[in-house]
C-alpha positions as CSV (number, residue, x, y, z in Angstrom):
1,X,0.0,0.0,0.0
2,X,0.9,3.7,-0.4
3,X,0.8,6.5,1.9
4,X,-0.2,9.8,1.5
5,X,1.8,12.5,2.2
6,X,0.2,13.6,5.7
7,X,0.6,9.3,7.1
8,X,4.3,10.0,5.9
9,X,5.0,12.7,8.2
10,X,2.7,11.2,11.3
11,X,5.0,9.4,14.2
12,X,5.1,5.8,14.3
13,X,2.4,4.3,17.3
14,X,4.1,3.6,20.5
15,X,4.5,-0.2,21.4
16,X,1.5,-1.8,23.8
17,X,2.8,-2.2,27.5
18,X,4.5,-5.6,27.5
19,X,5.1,-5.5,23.7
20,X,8.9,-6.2,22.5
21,X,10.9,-3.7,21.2
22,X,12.8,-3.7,18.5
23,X,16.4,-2.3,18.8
24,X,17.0,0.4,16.5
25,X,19.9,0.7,14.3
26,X,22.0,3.2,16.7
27,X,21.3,1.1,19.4
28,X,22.5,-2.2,17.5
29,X,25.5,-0.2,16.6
30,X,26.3,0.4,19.9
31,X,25.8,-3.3,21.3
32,X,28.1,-4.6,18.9
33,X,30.9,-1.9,19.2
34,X,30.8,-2.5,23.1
35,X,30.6,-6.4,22.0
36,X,34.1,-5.9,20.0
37,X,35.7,-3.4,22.5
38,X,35.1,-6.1,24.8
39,X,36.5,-9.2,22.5
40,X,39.4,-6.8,22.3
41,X,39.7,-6.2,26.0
42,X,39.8,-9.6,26.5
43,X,42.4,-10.6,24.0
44,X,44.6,-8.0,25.2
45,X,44.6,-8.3,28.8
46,X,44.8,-12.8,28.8
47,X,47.9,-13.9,29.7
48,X,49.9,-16.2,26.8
49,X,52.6,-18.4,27.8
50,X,56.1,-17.0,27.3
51,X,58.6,-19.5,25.2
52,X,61.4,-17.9,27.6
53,X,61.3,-19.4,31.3
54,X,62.7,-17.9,34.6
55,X,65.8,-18.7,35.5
56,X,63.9,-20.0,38.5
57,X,61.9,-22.8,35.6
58,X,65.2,-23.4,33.9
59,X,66.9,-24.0,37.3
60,X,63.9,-26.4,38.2
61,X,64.1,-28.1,34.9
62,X,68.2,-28.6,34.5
63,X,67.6,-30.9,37.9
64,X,65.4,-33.1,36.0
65,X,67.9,-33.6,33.7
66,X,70.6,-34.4,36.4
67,X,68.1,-36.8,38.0
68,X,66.8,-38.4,35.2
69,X,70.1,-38.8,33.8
70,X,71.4,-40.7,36.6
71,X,68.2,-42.7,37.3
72,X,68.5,-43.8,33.4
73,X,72.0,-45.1,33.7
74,X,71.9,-46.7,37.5
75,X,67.8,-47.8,38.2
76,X,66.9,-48.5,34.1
77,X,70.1,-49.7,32.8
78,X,72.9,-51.1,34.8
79,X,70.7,-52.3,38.1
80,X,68.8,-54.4,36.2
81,X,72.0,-56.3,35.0
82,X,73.9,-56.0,37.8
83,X,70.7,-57.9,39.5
84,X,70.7,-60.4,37.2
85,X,73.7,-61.2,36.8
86,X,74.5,-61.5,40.5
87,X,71.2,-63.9,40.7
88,X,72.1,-67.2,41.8
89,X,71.9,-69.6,39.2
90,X,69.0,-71.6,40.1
91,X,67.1,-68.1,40.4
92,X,67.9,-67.0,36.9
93,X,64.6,-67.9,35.0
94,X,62.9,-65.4,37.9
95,X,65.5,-62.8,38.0
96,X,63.3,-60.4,35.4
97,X,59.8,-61.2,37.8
98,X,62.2,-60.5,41.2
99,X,63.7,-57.5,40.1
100,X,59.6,-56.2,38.4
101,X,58.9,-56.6,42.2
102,X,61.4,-55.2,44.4
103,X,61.0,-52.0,41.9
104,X,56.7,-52.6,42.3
105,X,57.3,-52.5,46.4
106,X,59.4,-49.7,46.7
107,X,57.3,-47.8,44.8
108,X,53.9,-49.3,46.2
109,X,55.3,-48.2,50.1
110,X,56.4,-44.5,48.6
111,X,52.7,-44.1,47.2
112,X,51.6,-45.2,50.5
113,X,53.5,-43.2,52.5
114,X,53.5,-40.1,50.4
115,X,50.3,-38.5,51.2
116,X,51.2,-38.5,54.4
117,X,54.8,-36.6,53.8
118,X,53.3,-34.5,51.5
119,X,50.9,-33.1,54.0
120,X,54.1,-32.6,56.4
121,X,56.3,-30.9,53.8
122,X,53.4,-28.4,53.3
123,X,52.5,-27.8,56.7
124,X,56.3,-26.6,57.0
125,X,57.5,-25.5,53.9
126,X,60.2,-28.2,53.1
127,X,59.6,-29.1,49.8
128,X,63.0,-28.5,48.3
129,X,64.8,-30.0,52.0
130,X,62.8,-33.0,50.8
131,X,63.4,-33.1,47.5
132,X,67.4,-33.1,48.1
133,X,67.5,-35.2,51.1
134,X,65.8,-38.5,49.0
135,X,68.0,-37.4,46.2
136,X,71.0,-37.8,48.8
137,X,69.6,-41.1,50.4
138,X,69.3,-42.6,47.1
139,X,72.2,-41.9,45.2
140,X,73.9,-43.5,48.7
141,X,71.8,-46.4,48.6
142,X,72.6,-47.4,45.1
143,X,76.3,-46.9,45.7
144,X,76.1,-49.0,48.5
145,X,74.0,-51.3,46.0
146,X,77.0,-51.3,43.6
147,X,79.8,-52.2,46.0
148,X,77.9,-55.2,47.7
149,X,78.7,-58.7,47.5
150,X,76.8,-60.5,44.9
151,X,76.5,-63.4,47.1
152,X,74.4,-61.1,49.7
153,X,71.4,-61.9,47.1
154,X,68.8,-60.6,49.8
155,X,70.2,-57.4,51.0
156,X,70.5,-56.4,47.2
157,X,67.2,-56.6,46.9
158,X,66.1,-54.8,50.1
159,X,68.7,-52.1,49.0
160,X,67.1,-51.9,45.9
161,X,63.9,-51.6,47.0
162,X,64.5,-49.1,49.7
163,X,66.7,-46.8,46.9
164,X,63.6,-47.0,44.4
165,X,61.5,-45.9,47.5
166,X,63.6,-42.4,48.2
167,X,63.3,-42.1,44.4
168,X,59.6,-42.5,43.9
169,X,59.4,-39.8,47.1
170,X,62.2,-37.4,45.2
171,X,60.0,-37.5,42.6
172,X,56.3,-36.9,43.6
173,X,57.6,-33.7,45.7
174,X,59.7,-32.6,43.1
175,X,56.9,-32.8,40.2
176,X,54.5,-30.8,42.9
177,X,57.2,-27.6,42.5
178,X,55.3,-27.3,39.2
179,X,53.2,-25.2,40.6
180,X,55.7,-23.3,42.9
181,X,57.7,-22.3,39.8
182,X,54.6,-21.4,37.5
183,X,52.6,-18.9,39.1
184,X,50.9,-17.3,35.7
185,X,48.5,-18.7,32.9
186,X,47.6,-22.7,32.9
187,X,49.3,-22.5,29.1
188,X,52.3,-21.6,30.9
189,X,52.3,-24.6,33.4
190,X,51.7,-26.9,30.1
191,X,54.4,-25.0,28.1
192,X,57.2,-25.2,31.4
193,X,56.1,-29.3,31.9
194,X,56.5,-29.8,28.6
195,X,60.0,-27.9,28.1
196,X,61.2,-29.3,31.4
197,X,60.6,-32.7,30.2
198,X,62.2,-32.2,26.9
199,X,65.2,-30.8,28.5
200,X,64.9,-34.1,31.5
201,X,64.9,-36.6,28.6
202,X,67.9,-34.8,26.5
203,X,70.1,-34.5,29.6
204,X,69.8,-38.8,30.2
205,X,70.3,-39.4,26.3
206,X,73.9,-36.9,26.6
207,X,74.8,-38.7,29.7
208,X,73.9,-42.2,28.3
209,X,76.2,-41.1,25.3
210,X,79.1,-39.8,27.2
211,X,79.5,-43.0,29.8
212,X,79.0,-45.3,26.2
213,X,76.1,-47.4,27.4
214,X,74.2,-47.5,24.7
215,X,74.8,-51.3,24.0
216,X,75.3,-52.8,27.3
217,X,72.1,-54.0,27.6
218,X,72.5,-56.2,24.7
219,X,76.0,-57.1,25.4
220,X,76.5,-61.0,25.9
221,X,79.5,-61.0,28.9
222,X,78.8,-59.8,32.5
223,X,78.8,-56.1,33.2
224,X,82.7,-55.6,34.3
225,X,82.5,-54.0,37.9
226,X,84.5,-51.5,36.9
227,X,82.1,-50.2,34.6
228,X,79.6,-50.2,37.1
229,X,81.6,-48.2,39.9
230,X,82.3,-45.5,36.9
231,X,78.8,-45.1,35.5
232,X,77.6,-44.5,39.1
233,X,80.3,-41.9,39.9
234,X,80.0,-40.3,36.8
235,X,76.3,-40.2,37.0
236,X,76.4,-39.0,40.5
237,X,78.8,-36.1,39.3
238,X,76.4,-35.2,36.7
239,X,73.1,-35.4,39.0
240,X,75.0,-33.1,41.4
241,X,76.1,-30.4,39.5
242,X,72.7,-30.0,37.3
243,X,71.1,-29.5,40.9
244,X,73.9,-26.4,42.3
245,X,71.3,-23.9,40.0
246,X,68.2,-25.3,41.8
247,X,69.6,-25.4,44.9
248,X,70.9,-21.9,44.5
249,X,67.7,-20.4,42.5
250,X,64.8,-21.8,43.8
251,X,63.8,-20.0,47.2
252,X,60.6,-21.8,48.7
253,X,57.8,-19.8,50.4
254,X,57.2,-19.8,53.8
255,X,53.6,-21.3,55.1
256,X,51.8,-20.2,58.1
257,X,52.8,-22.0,61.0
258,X,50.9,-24.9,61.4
259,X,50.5,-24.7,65.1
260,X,48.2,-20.8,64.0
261,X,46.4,-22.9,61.7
């Protein structure tokens, strides 16, 4: 239909009470330029993960590679030889299923016990005392493990058991500094976990490299204990020195003392 020239110039009716409105065009204009100055907003101001870490992160990340060097050439590569080797000879057939269990119960007691020491090195703030005094007892314990007599078939396997124990410990406080060292964005905990074990796994391949024990396994004559008394000093050398910048960099938070709580 067509209007005349005076319904042109007439103002539209008003809405009845309880009828919708429609937007006008200025006021959709507005609701989508405060839409997109908020989209903006929020892709300015949330945080994005940095590819550089602290020297704190890098500090926390060069003692994975220390401990997961020496763990690869002492608990995954010459223990396991050293055990079996130094089974008795009517033992031998079982000497993969003994040594699958002493490493099962040392780390079935440490996830037993571990809640329990976890709630203690919280309460008073000794995370990194922890973390270094397993790393101690178990680098002793498997040097004690390397100088036994193979004879003494039994007290190799309790000192086994009780080194992968302090290790297992070591290692569930040590993972939980994650969130010590990481105090931004969640993609920067992903991006420092995922760097830190990158940098864990290429500091055991170097070492692994540099001792030459990349065939043993599959060698067919007995481990000579010579080789064995090197790879563990060596390995001990390297675990300590790739934990001096944690040791130095990482200072840990105090708690509240337990006894306000």
């Amino acid at each position: 239909q067509t209007r005349t020239p005076s319904q042109r110039h007439q103002p539209a009716p008003h809405p009845a009470p309880g009828a919708p409105r429609h937007p006008t065009a200025g006021t959709v204009g507005r609701q989508r330029g405060s839409r997109a100055a908020s989209g903006m907003a929020t892709r300015v101001e949330a945080p994005s993960a940095s590819l550089w870490m602290t020297k704190e992160q890098v500090a926390w990340s060069l003692f994975d590679a220390g401990c997961w060097g020496y763990a690869s050439v002492t608990i995954s590569t010459i223990v396991p030889l050293v055990f079996q080797q130094d089974t008795p000879k009517p033992d031998q057939p079982y000497s993969t299923a003994v040594w699958a269990n002493t490493v099962a119960a040392g780390t079935v007691i440490a996830g037993l016990l571990c809640p329990f020491i976890g709630a203690l090195v919280d309460a008073y703030s000794v995370r990194k005392a922890t973390v270094f005094v397993s790393a101690l007892a178990m680098v002793v314990l498997l040097t004690v493990f390397a100088t036994l007599d193979p004879s003494n078939w039994v007290l190799l396997v309790v000192v086994a058991a009780v080194a992968v124990l302090f290790y297992s410990v070591m290692q569930a406080v040590y993972n939980s500094l994650l969130m010590h060292v990481v105090d931004a964005s969640e993609e920067e905990l992903i991006t420092v976990s995922g760097v830190q074990c990158a940098i864990g796994n290429l500091g055991a391949m170097i070492l692994m490299w540099m001792l030459g024990l990349g065939d043993v396994k599959h060698a067919k004559h007995a481990v000579p204990q010579s080789l064995v008394l090197s790879s563990f000093t060596w390995s001990a050398v390297w675990f300590a020195a790739l934990s001096v910048p944690f040791y130095l960099m990482y200072h840990e938070e105090k708690d509240e003392d337990p006894s306000d709580a």
